[in-house]
N, C-alpha and C positions, 0 to 999 in steps of 0.2 A: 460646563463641558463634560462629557461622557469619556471615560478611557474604554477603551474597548481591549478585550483579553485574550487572545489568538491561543487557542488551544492545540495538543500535537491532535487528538481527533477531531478531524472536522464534521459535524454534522449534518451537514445540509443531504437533505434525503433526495435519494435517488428514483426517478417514477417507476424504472425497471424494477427494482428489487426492494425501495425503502430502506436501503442499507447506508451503512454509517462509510467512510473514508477515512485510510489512515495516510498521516505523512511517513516520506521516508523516515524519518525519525524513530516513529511508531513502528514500521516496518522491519529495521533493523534492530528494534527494540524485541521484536516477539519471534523473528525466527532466527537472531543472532548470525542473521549475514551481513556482510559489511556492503555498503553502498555502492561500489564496484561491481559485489559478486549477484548481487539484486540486476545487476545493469547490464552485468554478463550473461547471467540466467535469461533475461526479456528479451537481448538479439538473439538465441538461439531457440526463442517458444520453450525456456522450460522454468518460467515463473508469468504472474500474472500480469498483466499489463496494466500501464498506470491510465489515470484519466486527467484530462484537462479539465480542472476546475474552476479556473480564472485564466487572465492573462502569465500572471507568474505565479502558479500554485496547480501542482499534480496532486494523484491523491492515487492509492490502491483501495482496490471495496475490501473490507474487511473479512466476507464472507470468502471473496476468493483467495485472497493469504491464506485464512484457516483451513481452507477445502487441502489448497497447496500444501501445508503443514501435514496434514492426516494425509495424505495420499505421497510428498515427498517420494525423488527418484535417488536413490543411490546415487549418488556422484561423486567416484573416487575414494570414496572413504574405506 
C-alpha cells in the first residue's frame, strides 16, 4: 500500500496560466494575514479569489497572491 503526502502547495497545473496553487496555509504563510483577514479582503474584491480544486480543497494561484503582494493596497496601516 502507497501513503500518499499532501503537500501545503498543490501542484496540479492550471490550463489558463500552468501555475501552481496555494493552500490557505501557504497563504497566510507568505503574506502574514490571518485567515479571517484573507476572507475579509475577498468579500470586499480586494485580495484574490480562491478556486475550487475538489470537492473539499480551495486553493489561491500563486501568481495572483504575489501580483497581490507587489501591488498591495494600504489598508489602515
Amino acid at each position: 500500500m502507497t501513503s500518499m503526502i499532501q503537500s501545503d502547495t498543490a501542484t496540479a497545473p492550471n490550463p489558463e496560466t500552468d501555475d501552481i496553487f496555494w493552500s490557505l496555509k501557504t497563504v497566510r504563510q507568505k503574506t502574514g494575514l490571518s485567515s479571517a483577514t484573507i476572507y475579509r479582503y475577498m468579500a470586499v474584491n480586494l485580495f484574490p479569489a480562491r478556486r475550487k480544486l475538489g470537492p473539499n480543497r480551495v486553493g489561491w494561484l500563486a501568481s495572483e497572491v504575489k501580483a497581490w503582494g507587489e501591488n498591495r493596497p494600504e489598508l489602515g496601516r
